[in-house]
N, C-alpha and C positions, 0 to 999 in steps of 0.2 A: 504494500500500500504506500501511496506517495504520501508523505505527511509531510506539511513544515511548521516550523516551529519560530512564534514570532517571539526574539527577545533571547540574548543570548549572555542573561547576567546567568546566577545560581544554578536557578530551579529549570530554565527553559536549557540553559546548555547539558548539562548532567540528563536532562530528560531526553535530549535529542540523541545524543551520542551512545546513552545505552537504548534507547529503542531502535536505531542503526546495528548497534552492535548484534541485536534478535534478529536481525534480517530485514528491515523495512528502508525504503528508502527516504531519503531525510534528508531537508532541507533546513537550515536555520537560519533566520533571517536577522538582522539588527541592520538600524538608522547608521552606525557609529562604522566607518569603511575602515580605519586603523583596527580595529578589535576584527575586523573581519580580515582583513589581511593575515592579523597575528593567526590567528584559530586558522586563517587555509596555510599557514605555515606548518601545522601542526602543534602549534603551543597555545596553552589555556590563558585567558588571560586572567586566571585566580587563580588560587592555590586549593587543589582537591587531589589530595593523594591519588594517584593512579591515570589519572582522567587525560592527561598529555598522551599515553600510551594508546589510551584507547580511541582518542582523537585517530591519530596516526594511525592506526591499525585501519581506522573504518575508511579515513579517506581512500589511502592505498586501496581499498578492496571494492570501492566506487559505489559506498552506499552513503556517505557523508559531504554536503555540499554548504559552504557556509559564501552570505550571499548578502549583499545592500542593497541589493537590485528587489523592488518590491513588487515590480510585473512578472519578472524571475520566479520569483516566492512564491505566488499567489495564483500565478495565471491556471494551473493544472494541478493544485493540490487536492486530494481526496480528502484531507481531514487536514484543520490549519489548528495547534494549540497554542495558544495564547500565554506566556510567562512575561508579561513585563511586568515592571514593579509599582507598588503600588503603598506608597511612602507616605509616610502622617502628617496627616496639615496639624495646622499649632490647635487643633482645638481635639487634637486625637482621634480624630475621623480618617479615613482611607483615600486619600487622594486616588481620581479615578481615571484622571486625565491619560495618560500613557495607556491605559484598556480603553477610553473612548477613541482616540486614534486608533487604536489599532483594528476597533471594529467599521472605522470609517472607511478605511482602507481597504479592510476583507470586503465591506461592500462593493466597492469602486474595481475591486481589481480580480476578482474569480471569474474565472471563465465556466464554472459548474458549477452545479450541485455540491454541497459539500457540507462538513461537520464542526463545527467549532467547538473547542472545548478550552475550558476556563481552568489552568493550574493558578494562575495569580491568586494568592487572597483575595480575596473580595468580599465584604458587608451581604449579609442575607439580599435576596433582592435583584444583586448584581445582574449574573446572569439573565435575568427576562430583560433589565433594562439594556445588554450589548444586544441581546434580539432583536427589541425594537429600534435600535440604532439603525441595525443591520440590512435588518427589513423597508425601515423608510426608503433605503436609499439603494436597494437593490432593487436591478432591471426585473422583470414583471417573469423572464422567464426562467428567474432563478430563482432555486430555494437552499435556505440553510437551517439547519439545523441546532440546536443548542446544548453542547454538555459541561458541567460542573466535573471537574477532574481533580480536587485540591492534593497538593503535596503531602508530603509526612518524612521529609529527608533533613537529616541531621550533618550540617557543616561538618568535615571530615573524613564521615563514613559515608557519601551520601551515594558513591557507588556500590556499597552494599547493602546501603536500603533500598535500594533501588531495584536489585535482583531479590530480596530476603528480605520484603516489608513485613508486615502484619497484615495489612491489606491495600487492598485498591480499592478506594471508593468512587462509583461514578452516577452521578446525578443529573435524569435527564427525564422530562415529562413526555419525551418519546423513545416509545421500548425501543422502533427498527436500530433508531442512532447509540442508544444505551449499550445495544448487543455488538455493534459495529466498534465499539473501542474496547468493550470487553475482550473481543476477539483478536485490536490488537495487541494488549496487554498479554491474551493467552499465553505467550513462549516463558513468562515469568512464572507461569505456574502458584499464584499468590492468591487467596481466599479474594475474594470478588463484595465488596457489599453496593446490593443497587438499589438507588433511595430517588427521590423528587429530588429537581433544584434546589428547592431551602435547604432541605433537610442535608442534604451534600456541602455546601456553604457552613452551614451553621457545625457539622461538625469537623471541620479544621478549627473555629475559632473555639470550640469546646475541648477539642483536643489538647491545646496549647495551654490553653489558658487553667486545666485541669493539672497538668504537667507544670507550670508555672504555681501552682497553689500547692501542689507538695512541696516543694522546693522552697518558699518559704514558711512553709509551717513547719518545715527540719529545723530550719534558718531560725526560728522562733524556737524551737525548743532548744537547739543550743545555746542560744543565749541563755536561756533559764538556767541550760545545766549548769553555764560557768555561775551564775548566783548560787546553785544550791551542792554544789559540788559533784556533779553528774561529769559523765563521757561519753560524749555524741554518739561516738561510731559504738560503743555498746548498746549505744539505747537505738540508734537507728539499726542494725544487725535484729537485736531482739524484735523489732516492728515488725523490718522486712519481711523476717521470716514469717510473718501470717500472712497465705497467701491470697486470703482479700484486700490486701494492702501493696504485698511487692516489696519488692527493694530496689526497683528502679529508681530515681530522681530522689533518694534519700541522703545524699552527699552535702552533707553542713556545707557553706563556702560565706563567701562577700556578695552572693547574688547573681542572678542570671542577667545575662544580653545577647547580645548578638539582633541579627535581623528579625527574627520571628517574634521570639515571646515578647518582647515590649510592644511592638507594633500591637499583635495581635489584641492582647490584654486591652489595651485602652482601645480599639478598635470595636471591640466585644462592648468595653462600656460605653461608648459614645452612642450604640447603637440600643444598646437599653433603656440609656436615655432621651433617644429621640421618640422612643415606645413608652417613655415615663414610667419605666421601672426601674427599680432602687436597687442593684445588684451591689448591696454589702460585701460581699466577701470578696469581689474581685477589688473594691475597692481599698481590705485592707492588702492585697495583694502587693497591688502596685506601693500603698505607701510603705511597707516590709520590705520590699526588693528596695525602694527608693533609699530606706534607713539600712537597709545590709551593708547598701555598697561602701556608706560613711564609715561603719563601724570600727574595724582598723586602721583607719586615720586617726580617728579620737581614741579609742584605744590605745595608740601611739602618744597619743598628746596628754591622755593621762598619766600616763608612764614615764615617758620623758620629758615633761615641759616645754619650754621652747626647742622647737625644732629649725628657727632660724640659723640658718649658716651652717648646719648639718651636710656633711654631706649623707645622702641619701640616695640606694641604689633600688630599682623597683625590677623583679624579673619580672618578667611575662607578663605583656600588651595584649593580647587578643581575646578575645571575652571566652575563648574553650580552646583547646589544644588543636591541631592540626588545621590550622583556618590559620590566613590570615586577615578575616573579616573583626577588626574594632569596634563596630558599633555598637554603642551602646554598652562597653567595655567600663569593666571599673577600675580600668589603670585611669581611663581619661579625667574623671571623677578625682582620684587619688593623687595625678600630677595638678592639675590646680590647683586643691586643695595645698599640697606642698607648698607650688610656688606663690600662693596666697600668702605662704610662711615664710618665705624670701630664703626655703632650703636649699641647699645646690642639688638639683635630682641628674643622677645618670640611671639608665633604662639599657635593659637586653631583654629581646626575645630573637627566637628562630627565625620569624619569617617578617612580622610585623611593623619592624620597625621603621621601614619608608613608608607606610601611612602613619603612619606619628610624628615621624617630623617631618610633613606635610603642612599638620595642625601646629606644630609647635616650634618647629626649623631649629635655630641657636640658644633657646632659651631653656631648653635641659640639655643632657650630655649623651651618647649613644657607646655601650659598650661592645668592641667586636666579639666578646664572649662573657659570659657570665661571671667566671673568674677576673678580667677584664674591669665589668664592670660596679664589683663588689671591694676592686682595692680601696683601701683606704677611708673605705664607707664606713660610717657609725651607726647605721641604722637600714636594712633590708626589709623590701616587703616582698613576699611571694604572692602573684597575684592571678597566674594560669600556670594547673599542673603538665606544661610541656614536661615529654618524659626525660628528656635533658635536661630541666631541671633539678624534678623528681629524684633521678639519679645520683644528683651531685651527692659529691661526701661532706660530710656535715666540718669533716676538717678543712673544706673548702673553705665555710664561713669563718673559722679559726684563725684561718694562714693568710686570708686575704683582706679581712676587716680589721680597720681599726679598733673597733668595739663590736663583738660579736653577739649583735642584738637582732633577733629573727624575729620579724611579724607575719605567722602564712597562713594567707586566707584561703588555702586549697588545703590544709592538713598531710602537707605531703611525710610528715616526717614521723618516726614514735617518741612520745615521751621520751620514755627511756632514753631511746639512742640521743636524743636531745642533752638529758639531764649527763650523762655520761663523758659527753663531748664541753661540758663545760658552757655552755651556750644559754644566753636568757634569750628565751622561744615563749612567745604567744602564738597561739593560735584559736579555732572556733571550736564550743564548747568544748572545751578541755582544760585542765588546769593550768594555770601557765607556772614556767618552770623560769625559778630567778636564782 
């Protein structure tokens, strides 16, 4: 089946390239000709483990076309999905502009019959309104059809959620079209769930935003346990293990980011709101995740007072390990707050660090390694468990810090080995070791 695939950030490239790699022929389209050049070179222009190889493999094998050309894209596709982004306006709502172009265009420019399907986020609703977009403005003897397709891919892995989801959800008030991407999905072999438009819509944002709610009600009970003398990862182990609970997204940290769960969150509630329901508990969500992120900053500032003129090293930029997506990142958070404090901050991560000093250019310091960037330092924060840092030896902090003062807000380390190595270590819910 010829598909193409409009939008070639995340979700629409990852999606193109492994539904090529199943056999289908695939087109991926984007506005932006430099990102199109790079990708028909064969290189990603993100960072997703693997995803370079499989670029190159599918071109070479002549089932992968990446293309600006939007007569190209459009004119002969059998099924067009839609991944552009769909970014928050200041009042927390879903910006919808980049999906209204792109259904202006599927109208203007199919030459058939064909299937639109919706992986972007989008607010319940969405979908009937690129219908009638589509509809207005398409020629009398064309029909299109409309499916909700939402994602479920996590930064990092997201080529192997991709083969090895939990499911495919697909959302369409017409069975023919609904059966027609089940079937191209088929070669995934992935439990199938087929719902209406809304109800497709609605659970990507219930998804997230459910995932987001464990994650700081962990975040909430470690705090408690450092008041009453508790140990996170015992008390989350003992949860886990009941299995109407899980032990997934039970990991204490300084809070989630990244592209999804904040978008989503406040998206979910703008949209409550415009329905005037009072959705509490997503509400205390966002401000828990919003007070996570502070938490080791002032933590820090209780402990050590002025942090002025410190020098100060921060590992890991990127809001989860193997990404280099920042947004929404609690380094970003944490380097302000610093240079609010007029600290000297130097920063190392693996991948991250040319979008950070993007935002911040000369005015923190950039370590070409970890060791690198903890000489001399009186104060470290750990802020993403990259497993290079994870790794390090704790005699690292020893031999290369001036004051071997550890704050990690991913828990990468044990007591023990903390209290052993001579080290004053905080961390989340756990006792801190002085």
């Amino acid at each position: 089946m010829k598909i193409t695939i409009t939008g070639t950030g995340y979700v629409g490239l990852v999606t193109g390239v492994c539904l090529s790699d199943v056999g289908h022929q695939i087109t991926c389209y984007d506005i932006d000709q430099e990102k199109i050049d790079l990708l028909n070179s064969g290189k990603s222009p993100i960072y997703e483990p693997g995803l370079d190889e499989l670029i190159q493999k599918n071109i070479a094998i002549g089932r992968l076309l990446f293309t600006a050309d939007v007569k190209e894209a459009y004119s002969d596709a059998d099924s067009i999905f839609i991944a552009v982004g769909t970014p928050p306006n200041d009042d927390g709502s879903a910006n919808l502009s980049y999906i209204e172009s792109a259904a202006i265009d599927i109208a203007k420019y199919i030459t058939k019959d064909c299937i639109v399907v919706t992986k972007s986020t989008v607010p319940v609703g969405t979908n009937e309104h690129i219908g009638r977009i589509i509809q207005e403005q398409l020629p009398a003897d064309l029909k299109v059809k409309i499916v909700s397709n939402p994602e479920f891919l996590r930064e990092g892995s997201a080529i192997h959620d991709t083969f090895n989801g939990d499911r495919i959800v697909i959302g369409s008030d017409d069975q023919e079209a609904g059966k027609t991407i089940e079937e191209i999905y088929a070669p995934f072999k992935l439990p199938v769930v087929r719902t209406d438009l809304r109800s497709a819509e609605m659970i990507k944002y219930a998804s997230n935003s459910f995932l987001a709610l464990k994650i700081s009600f962990i975040n909430e009970i470690a705090n408690l346990c450092e008041k009453v003398g508790g140990n996170i990862e015992q008390v989350a182990t003992g949860v886990g293990l009941d299995k109407r609970i899980g032990n997934k997204f039970l990991q204490a940290g300084i809070g989630f980011g990244g592209s999804c769960f904040p978008k989503d969150i406040n998206a979910l509630n703008h949209l409550a709101n415009e329905y005037d329901y009072d959705f509490k508990i997503l509400k205390s969500v966002i401000d828990v995740n919003r007070l996570q992120k502070e938490r080791l900053f002032h933590k820090a500032k209780e402990t050590l007072g002025s942090l002025s003129g410190k020098k100060v090293t921060i590992l890991g930029l990127t809001f989860k390990p193997n990404t280099d997506d920042i947004r929404d990142a609690a380094s970003l958070k944490m380097i302000q707050d610093l240079l609010l404090e007029d600290a000297v901050v130097t920063v190392y991560d693996p991948v991250g660090m040319p979008k950070v000093e993007k935002l911040y250019g000369d005015k923190i310091q950039y370590g070409s390694s970890a060791e690198k960037a903890l000489e001399n330092s009186e104060v470290a924060f750990i802020l993403t468990e990259w497993d290079e840092i994870k790794n390090l030896s704790l005699e690292t902090f020893k031999n290369y810090m001036k004051k071997p003062i550890l704050f990690d807000g991913r828990n990468c380390f044990k007591l023990e080995d903390a209290e052993n190595h001579g080290l004053q270590y905080y961390s989340i819910g756990r006792r801190p070791i002085v």
